[in-house]
C-alpha positions in Angstrom: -20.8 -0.9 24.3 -19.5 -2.1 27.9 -21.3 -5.4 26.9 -20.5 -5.8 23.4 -16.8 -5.4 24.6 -17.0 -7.8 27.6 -18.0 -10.7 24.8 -15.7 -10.2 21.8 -12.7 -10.1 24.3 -14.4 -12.8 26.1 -14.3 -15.0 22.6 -11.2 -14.2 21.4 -9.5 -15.2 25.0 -11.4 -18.6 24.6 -10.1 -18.9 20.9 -6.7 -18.5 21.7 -7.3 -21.1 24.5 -8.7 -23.7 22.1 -6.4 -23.0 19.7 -3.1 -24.3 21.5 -4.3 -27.5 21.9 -6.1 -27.5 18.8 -2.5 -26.7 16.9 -1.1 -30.2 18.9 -4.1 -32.0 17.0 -3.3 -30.4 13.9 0.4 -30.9 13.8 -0.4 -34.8 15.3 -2.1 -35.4 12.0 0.6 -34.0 9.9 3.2 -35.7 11.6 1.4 -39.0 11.5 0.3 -39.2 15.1 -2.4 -40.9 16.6 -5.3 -39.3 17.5 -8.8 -39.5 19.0 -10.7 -39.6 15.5 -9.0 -42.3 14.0 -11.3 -44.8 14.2 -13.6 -42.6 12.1 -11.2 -41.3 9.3 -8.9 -44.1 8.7 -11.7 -46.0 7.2 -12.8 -43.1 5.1 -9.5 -42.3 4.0 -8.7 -45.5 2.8 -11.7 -46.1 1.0 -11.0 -42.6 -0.6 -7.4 -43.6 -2.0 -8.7 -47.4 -2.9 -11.2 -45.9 -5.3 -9.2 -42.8 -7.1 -6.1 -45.5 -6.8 -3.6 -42.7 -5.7 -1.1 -44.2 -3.2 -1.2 -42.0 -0.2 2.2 -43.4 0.9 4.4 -42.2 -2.4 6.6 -39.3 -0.9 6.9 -36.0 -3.3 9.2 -33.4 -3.4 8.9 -29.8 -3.7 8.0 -29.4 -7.3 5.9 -33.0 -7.7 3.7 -31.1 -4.7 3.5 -27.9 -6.4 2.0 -29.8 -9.8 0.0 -32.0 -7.8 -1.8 -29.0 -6.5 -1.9 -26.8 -9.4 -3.6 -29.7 -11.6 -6.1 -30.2 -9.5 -7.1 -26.7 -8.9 -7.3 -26.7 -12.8 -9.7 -29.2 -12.6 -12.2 -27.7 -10.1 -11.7 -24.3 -11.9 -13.1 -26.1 -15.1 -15.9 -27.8 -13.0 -16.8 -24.4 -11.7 -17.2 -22.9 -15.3 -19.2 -26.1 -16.7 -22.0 -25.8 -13.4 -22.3 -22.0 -13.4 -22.7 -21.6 -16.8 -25.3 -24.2 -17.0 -26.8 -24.3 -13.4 -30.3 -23.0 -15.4 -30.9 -26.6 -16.9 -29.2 -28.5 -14.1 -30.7 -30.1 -11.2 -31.5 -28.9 -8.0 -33.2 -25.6 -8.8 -36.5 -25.0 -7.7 -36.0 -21.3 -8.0 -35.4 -21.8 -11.5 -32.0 -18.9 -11.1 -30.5 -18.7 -14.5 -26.8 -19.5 -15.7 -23.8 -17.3 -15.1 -22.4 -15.0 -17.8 -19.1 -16.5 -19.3 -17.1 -13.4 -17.5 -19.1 -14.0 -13.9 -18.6 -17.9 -14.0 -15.1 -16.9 -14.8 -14.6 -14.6 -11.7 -16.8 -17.1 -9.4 -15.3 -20.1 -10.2 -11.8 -18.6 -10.4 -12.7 -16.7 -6.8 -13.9 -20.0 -4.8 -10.8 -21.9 -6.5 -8.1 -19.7 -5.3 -10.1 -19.2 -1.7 -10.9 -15.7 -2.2 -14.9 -15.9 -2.8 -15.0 -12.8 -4.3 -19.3 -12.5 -5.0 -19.9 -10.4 -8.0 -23.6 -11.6 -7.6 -26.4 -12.0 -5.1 -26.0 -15.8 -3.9 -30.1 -16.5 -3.5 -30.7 -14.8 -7.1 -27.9 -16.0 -8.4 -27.0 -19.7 -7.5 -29.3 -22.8 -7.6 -28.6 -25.0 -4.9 -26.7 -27.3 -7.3 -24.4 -24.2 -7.4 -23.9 -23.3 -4.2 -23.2 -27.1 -3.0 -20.6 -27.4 -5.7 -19.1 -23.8 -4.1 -20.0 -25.3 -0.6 -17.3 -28.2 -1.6 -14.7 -25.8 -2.7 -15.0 -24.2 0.5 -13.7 -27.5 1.8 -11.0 -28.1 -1.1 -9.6 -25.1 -1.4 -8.7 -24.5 2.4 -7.7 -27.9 2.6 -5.2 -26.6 -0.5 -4.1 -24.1 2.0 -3.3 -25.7 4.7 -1.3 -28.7 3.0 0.5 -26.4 1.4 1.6 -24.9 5.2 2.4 -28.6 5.8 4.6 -28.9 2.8 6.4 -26.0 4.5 6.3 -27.4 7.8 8.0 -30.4 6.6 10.6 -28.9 4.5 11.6 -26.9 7.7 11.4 -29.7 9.9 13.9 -32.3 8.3 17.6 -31.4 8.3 18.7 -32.5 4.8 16.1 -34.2 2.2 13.6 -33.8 -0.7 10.9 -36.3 0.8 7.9 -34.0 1.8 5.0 -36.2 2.1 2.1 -36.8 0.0 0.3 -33.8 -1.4 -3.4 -35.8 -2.0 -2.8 -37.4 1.7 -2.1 -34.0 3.3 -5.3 -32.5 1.3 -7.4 -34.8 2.5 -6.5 -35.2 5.8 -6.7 -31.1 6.3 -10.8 -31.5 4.9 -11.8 -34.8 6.8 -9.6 -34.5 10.0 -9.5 -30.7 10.9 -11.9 -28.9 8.9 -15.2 -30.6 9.1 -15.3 -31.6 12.6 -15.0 -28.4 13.4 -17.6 -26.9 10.5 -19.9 -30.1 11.6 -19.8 -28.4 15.3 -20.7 -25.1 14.0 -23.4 -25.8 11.3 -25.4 -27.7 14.0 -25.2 -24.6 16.7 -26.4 -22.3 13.7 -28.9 -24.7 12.8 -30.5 -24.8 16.2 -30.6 -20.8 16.2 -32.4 -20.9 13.0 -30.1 -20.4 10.4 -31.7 -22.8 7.7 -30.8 -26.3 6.3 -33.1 -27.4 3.7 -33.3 -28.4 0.3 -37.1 -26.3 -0.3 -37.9 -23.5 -2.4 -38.4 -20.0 -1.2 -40.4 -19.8 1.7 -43.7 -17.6 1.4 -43.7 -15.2 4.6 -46.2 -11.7 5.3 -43.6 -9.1 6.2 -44.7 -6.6 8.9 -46.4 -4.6 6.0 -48.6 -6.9 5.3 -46.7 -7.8 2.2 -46.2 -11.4 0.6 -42.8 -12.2 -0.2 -40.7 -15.6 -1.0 -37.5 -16.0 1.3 -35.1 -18.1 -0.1 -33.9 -21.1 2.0 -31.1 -23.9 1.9 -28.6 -26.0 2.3 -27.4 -21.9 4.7 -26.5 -24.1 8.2 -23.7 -26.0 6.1 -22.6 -23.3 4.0 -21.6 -20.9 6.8 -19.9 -23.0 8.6 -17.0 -24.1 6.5 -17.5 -20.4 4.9 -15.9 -19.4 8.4 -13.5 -22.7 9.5 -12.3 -22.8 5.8 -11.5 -18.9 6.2 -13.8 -18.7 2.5 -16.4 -16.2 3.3 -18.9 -16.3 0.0 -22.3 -16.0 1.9 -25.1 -18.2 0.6 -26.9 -14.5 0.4 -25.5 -11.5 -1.4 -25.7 -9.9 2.8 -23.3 -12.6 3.4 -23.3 -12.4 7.7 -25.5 -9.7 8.0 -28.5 -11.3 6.8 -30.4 -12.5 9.7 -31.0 -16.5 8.3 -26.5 -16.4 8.2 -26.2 -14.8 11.4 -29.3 -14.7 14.1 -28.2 -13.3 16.4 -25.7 -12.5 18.8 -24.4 -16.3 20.1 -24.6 -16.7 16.1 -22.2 -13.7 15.6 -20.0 -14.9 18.5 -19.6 -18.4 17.3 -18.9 -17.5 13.4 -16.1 -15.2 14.6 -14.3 -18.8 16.7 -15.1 -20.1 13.6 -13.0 -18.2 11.4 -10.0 -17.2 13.6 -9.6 -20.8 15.2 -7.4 -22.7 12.5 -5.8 -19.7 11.2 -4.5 -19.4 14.9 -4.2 -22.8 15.4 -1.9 -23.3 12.6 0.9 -21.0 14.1 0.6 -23.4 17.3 0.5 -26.2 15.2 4.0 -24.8 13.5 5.5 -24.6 17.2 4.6 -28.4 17.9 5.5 -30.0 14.8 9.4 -28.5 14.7 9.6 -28.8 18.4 10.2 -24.9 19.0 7.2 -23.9 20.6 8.8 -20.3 21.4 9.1 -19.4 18.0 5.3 -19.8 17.7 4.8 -18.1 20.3 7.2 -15.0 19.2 5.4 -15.7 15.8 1.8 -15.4 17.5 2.5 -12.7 19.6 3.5 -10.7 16.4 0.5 -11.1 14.4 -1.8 -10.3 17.6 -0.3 -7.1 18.1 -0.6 -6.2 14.4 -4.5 -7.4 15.2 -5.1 -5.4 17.9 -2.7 -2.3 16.5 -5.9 -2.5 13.7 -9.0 -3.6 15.8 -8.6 -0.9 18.9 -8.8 2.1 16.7 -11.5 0.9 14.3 -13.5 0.2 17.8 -13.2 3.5 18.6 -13.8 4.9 15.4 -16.7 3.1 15.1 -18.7 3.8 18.3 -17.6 7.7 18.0 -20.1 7.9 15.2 -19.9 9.4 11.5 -19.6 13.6 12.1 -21.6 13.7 8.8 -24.2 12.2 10.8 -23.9 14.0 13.9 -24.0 17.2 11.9 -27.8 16.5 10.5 -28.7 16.2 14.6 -29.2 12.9 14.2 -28.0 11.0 17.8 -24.8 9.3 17.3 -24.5 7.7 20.8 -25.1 4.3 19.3 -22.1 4.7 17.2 -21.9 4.6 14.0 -24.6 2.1 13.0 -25.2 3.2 9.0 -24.8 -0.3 7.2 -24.7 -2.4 10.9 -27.1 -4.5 12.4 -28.8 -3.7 15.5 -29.0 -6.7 17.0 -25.5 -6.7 16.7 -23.9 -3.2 17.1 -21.1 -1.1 16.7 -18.5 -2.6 18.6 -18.9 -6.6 17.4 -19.3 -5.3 13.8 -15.7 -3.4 14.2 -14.2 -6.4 15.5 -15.0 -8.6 12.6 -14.9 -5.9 10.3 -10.9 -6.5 11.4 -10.9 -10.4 12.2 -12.5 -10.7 8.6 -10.0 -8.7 6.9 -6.8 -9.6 8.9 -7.4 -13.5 8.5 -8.5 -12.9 4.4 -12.5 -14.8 5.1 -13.7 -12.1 3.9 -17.4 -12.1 5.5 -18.8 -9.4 6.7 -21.6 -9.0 9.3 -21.7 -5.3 8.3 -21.4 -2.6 5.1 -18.1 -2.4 4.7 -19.2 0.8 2.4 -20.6 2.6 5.2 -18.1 2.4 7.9 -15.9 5.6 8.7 -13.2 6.7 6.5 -10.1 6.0 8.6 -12.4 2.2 9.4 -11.8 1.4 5.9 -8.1 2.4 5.7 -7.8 0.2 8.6 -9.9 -2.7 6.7 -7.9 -2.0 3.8 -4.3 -2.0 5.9 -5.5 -5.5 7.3 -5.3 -7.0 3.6 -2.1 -4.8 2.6 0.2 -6.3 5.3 -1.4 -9.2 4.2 0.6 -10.8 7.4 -1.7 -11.3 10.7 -3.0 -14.9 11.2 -4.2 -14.6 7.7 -6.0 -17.4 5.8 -6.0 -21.0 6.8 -2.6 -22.3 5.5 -1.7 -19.2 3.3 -1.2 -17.0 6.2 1.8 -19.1 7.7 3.2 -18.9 4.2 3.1 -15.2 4.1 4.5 -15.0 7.6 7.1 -17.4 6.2 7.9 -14.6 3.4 8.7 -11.7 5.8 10.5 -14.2 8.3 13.1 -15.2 5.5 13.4 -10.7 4.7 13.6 -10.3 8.4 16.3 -13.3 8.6 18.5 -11.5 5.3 18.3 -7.8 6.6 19.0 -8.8 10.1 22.2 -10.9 9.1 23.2 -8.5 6.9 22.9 -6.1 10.3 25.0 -8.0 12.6 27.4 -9.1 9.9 26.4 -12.8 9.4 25.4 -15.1 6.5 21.8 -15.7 7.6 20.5 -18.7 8.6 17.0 -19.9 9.4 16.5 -23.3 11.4 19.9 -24.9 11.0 20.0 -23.5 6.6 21.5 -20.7 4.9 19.2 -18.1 3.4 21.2 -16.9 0.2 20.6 -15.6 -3.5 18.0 -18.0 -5.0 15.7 -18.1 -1.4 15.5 -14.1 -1.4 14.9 -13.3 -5.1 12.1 -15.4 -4.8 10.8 -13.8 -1.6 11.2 -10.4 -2.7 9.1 -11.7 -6.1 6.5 -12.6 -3.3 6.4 -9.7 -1.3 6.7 -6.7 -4.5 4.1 -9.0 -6.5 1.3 -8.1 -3.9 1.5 -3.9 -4.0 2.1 -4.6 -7.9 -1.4 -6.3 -8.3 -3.2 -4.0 -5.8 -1.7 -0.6 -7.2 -1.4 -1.9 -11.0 -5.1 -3.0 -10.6 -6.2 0.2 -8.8 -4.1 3.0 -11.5 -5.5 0.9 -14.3 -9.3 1.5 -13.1 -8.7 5.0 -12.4 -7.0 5.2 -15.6 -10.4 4.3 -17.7 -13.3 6.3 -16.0 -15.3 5.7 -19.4 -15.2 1.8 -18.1 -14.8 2.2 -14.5 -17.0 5.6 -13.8 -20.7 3.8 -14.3 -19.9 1.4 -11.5 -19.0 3.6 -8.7 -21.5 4.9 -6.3 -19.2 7.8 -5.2 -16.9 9.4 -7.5 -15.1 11.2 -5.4 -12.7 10.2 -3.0 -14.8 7.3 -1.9 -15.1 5.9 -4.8 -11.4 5.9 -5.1 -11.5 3.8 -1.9 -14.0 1.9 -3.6 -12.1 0.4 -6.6 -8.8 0.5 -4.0 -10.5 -2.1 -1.9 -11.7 -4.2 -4.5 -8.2 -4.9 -5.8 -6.9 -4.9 -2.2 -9.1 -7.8 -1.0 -8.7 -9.8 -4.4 -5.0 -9.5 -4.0 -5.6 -10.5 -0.4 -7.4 -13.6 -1.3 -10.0 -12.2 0.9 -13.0 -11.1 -1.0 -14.6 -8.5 0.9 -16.0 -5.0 -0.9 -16.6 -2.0 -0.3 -20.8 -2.3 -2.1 -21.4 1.1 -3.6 -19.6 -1.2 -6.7 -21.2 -2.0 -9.1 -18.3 -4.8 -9.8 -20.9 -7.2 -12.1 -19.7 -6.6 -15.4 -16.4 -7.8 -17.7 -14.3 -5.2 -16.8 -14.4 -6.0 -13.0 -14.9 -9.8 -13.3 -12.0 -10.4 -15.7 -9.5 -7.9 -14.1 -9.8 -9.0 -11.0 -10.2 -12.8 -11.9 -6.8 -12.4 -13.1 -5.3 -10.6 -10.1 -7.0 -13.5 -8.2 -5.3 -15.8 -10.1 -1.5 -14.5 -9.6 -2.2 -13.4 -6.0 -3.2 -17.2 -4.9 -0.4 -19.3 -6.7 2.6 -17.1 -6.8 2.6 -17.0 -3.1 1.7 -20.6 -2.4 4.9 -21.5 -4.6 7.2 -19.1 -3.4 7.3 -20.1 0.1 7.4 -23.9 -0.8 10.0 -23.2 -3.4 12.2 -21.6 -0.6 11.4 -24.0 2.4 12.0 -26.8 -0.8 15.3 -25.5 -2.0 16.7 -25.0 2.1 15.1 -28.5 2.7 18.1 -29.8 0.2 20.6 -28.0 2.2 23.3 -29.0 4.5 22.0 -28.7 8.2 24.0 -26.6 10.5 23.9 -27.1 14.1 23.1 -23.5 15.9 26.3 -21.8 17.7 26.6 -19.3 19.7 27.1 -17.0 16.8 24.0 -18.4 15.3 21.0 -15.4 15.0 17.9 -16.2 17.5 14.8 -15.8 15.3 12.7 -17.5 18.4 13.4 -14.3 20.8 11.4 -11.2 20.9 14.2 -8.4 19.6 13.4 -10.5 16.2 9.7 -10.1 16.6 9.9 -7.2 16.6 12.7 -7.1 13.8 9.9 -9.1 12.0 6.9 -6.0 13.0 9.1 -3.3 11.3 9.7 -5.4 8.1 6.0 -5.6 7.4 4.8 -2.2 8.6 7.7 -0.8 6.6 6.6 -2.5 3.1 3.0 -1.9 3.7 3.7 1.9 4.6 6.0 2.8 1.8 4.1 0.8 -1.0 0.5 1.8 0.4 0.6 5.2 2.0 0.0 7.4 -1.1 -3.0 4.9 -2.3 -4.4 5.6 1.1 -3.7 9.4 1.0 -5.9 9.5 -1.9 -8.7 7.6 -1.0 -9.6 7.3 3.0 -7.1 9.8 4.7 -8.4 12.5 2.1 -12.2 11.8 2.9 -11.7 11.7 6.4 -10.2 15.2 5.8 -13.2 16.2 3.8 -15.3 15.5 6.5 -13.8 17.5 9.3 
């Protein structure tokens, strides 16, 4: 454990050392600063707008962004349907995998669009390569969605008085070419030389050590994982997602997907400080999403290592921790932490069974999506944070007896009936979601592996993480089927745009606003004492919207095991 230990807080100390300066490169290319890979996008870039004859210079304003964005989503989502639903006669499958059901193109396409990658099917059974190259490009799109929507918003917070927030096709491009495949390019080749596979060859034909013959399906896998991670996607290329050994080899493997996947979510907060010029605020903003982090990583450690009692009481040894559903080359203690990283920053990998972990483990996976809140996905979880930020800024003036103000603008009617639409819709979809599958066991019952209180967790987590955009499961759910695909395809749907345009809408309407210069009566929302103002707005919401879900499901089978 000592070990394991020593290198997760090892790799998270380096990945909040790369990510400062990696958050001055980020907001340099937002800002329209030069930068070291110039020379090699530039001409790209160009070539790019010359052919779809968009001009990158044409400045939008909130709403022209917003369209822009929601339009082309539209199209990839159509895109999707048209290759899933027909990948059986298209090229590029030697496997010969069939097409997608209408409902489970609908649900995969909808999921990679929106940046959830909720798998309601086993990717090497399920996908020809065609498939997963075209879901290998939304991994790049979609983030790249993400994070020029966070630029929108950096912009609009930025300027003192105007409606001129860049270009919306320039900003998604730039996000894919400049930030996210460098980094994905870095990573694919470090899997690729620990034997992760990148290939375009049928199964390979191994003799297991029972002497048995079977095909093991290859790929395009090196790729694929990469920008799964950096992109903050997490559909696997295989239905084990990181816990199958040809995704994740071993432990430098496990070490470097986890950089992967926290590094531009973290980067983005830095990036934040440097383009406004107010550094401590994202510092104050970082330092409140790592102690949410570690408030939900250091029990789920300990959890984890102290091993399941069920276990313990069949005299099986436990001293490994609890290793049901966890790899052994990579242990207890690495599996926690990205059981957490995974949930907190909405990838949505997992290098373990989520299913199997401890009871109070999964309320703490589960929390991680509710709060919705800590480092988040790449672009969408500075929007979130941007949410509770503008509740924190209202309650806090309403407090000290102020009008609030955030950055120089007043926060008034329109900006907080739109932020509490934000924050009310995510419970709503989770809970709605959750009382309606309860509601229907005749539907519902056939899928669950464990009807009792676990399999309340079960159909609790599946609405959590596609309201979360994170697409995780717990995988005693048998979630392939209409009821499943097309319920949660539409809480996918409502839990990825409503929040992307609720934060630009706010940071669009305050953009148009008269600027007023901070006084001394003017509320600090850099400092600390608002950090943690900020801490108790979240926990708050999540504990009086989520703590009777939880009572039901986790807490009660933690209870029935002790």
């Amino acid at each position: 454990m000592n070990t394991e230990l020593i290198g997760i807080i090892a790799m998270f100390a380096f990945t909040v050392a790369f990510a400062v300066p990696f958050g001055k490169y980020i907001a340099k290319v937002y800002g329209g600063g030069r930068t070291p890979l110039d020379p090699i996008f530039n001409p790209i870039e160009k070539l790019f707008f010359r052919i779809s004859g968009i001009d990158e210079k044409a400045e939008m304003n909130w709403k022209q962004h917003l369209a822009a964005l929601l339009t082309i989503n539209f199209v990839w989502f159509l895109l999707g349907m048209l290759v899933l639903m027909n990948q059986g006669w298209l090229p590029l499958n030697p496997d010969g995998n069939p097409g997608q059901s209408a409902d489970l193109a609908f649900n995969t396409s909808i999921s990679f669009v929106v940046n959830c990658n909720l798998q309601h099917y086993s990717g090497e059974s399920g996908l020809s390569y065609l498939s997963q190259l075209f879901l290998m490009f939304l991994h790049f799109v979609t983030a790249g969605t993400g994070m020029a929507a966070a630029a929108v918003l950096f912009m609009a917070l930025r300027e003192r008085t105007t409606d001129k927030l860049g270009n919306f096709y320039s900003l998604l491009l730039q996000s894919c070419t400049r930030i996210l495949l460098p980094v994905s390019m870095v990573i694919a080749i470090i899997l690729a030389f620990n034997g992760t596979p990148m290939t375009f060859d049928g199964k390979d034909t191994i003799i297991n050590m029972q002497g048995d013959t079977v095909g093991v399906s290859t790929g395009p896998v090196a790729a694929f994982v990469a920008i799964k991670h950096v992109g903050t996607n997490g559909g696997g290329y295989y239905g084990a997602n990181s816990a199958h050994p040809l995704e994740n080899p071993n432990y430098l493997s496990n070490m470097v997907e986890m950089f992967g996947q926290l590094i531009v979510p973290m980067a983005m907060v830095f990036a934040f400080g440097f383009f406004l010029r107010r550094r401590k605020m994202a510092w104050m903003i970082f330092g409140v999403m790592t102690i949410g982090f570690l408030i939900l990583t250091a029990p789920t450690i300990i959890w984890e290592n102290g091993g399941n009692p069920a276990i313990t009481a069949m005299g099986i040894d436990n001293s490994a921790g609890a290793m049901e559903g966890k790899e052994v080359r990579l242990g207890s203690t690495a599996s926690a932490f990205w059981s957490i990283a995974t949930t907190v920053i909405s990838t949505g990998s997992v290098n373990s069974m989520h299913d199997s972990f401890t009871p109070l483990s999964g309320m703490t996976q589960m929390l991680a999506m509710m709060t919705n809140a800590f480092y988040g996905g790449v672009g969408a979880g500075m929007l979130n944070f941007f949410i509770f930020i503008i509740l924190a800024v209202f309650i806090s003036g309403l407090m000290v007896g102020r009008t609030p103000e955030f950055l120089g603008k007043k926060v008034e009617g329109r900006e907080m009936k739109i932020a509490m639409i934000v924050a009310l819709l995510h419970p709503l979809l989770i809970l709605a979601g959750t009382a309606l599958a309860a509601a229907f066991p005749e539907i519902t019952s056939g899928t669950l592996n464990n009807p009792g209180f676990h399999g309340f967790s079960e159909m609790l987590y599946e609405y959590t993480s596609s309201s979360a955009n994170n697409g995780s499961g717990f995988e005693g759910l048998g979630d392939n089927n209409p009821w499943w695909n097309i319920s949660t395809g539409f809480v996918l749907i409502l839990s990825r745009y409503i929040p992307i345009i609720g934060p630009i809408a706010i940071a669009g309407l305050m953009a148009n606003k008269k600027y007023i210069p901070e006084s001394a009566g003017t509320l600090r929302t850099d400092s600390g004492t608002f950090g943690v103002m900020i801490l108790a707005v979240i926990f708050i919401i999540t504990a009086l919207s989520f703590f009777p879900a939880l009572t039901l499901g986790p807490i009660a089978e933690y209870f029935s095991m002790h």
